[in-house]
C-alpha positions, 0 to 999 in steps of 0.5 A: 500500500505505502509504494501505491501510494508513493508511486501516484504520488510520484506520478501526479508531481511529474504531471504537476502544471510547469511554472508559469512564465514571465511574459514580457508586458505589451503596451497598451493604448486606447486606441478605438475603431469605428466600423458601421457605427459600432466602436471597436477598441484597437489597444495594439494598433500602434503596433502597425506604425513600423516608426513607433519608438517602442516597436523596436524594444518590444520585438527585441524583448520578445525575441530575448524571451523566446530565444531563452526559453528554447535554450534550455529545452533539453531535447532541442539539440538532439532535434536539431542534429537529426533534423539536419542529417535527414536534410541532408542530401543532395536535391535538384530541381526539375530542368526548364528547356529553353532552346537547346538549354536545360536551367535547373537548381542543385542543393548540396544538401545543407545549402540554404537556397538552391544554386541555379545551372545550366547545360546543353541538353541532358548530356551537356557539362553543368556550369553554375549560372547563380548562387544566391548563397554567395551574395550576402555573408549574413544569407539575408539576400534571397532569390525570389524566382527565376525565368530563362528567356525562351531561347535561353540566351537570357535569365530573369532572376528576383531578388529580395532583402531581409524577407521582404515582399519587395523584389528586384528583377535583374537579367543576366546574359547566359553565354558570359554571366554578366549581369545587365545594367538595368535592373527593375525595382519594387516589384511585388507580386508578380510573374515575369513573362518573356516575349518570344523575341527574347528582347524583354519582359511583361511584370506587375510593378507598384508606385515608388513609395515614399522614403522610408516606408517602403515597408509601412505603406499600404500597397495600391496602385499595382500595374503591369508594364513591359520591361526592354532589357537594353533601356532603363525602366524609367522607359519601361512601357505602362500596359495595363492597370486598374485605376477603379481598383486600386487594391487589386492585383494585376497580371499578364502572361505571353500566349504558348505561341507568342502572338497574345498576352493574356491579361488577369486581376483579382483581389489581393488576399 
């Protein structure tokens, strides 16, 4: 009887509730919306302000939390360590024909963003087009998407800073790797549809915003141009947008057989 009743007692200290953690305080302020007539208090709206003072602290708080508590969980190395060896393996991705050329992407197994190869068919010598890798030391560049002209002497490729949505297109001559001088900024959303001359390119594009708040400002205003690879995109030609809504998106994509492009917009999530 006295080790039944050591045993429950042991089992209900083992199930006991774990201690309660200090979460960092989240200021609040007194903030109301008014929808339809009906108020609405929004005490962490401030929180949408990116330039509000105490954003900053309070993000470095919570990271400081966070990062101390999954510290000294005792089984996260061990996690970590197997998680790491079942990914690492090599990948590559399924090859893209353009013209004579096969475009494609190769991760060594750990590497954080697949590298981007091209080759001659499918017996040709691999050369490495694009490491994504090796543009920033601190890995905080990333590539967004690519897209080989359709005779394959050309690559459009995006590229985002620090997970913005924000990208910027750049294209690259296959033959020499030299990477064009004109590049085409705040970009978001889009696709990139080559015309069949391989002389440029159809993407959705929103005004320049104002200094500083690229992140802040409430997107609208997106419109598809086209972007000639041999101009600046100052010249880039206006195609298609909807000035009666604003808040949607817009797209255009290059007909199979090159003669039409297909125009679609809808509403942004």
């Amino acid at each position: 009887m006295f080790a039944a009743a050591t045993l429950l007692a042991s089992a209900a200290s083992s199930l006991a509730a774990p201690p309660q953690l200090a979460y960092r305080p989240t200021p609040r302020d007194t903030t109301v919306d008014t929808y339809f007539g009906t108020r609405v208090p929004a005490p962490y709206q401030w929180m949408e302000n990116l330039q509000d003072p105490r954003l900053a602290p309070w993000i470095a708080a919570q990271n400081d939390f966070t990062d101390g508590y999954l510290s000294k969980l005792p089984l996260r190395a061990a996690f970590y360590a197997n998680l790491r060896k079942l990914s690492n393996y090599p990948k590559e991705s399924t090859p893209v024909q353009r013209g004579p050329w096969l475009f494609y992407t190769r991760n060594t197994g750990l590497q954080n963003q697949g590298v981007v190869f091209v080759r001659r068919g499918p017996t040709g010598e691999p050369r490495m087009l694009l490491d994504p890798n090796a543009l920033s030391h601190h890995g905080g560049i990333a590539l967004a998407a690519w897209v080989p002209s359709p005779s394959g002497r050309y690559l459009a490729y995006a590229l985002s800073v620090g997970g913005s949505d924000w990208e910027t297109v750049h294209v690259m001559d296959v033959a020499t790797g030299a990477v064009l001088p004109h590049a085409v900024h705040w970009v978001k959303f889009s696709g990139l549809s080559w015309t069949h001359d391989n002389r440029g390119f159809f993407y959705s594009r929103y005004p320049r915003p104002p200094e500083g708040k690229a992140i802040a400002i409430r997107l609208a205003d997106q419109a598809l141009y086209y972007h000639g690879i041999t101009q600046p995109q100052a010249q880039d030609r206006l195609i298609y947008r909807r000035p009666d809504l604003p808040q949607w998106i817009v797209d255009g994509q290059i007909s199979p057989n090159g003669r039409y492009l297909l125009f679609k917009s809808f509403s942004s999530p």
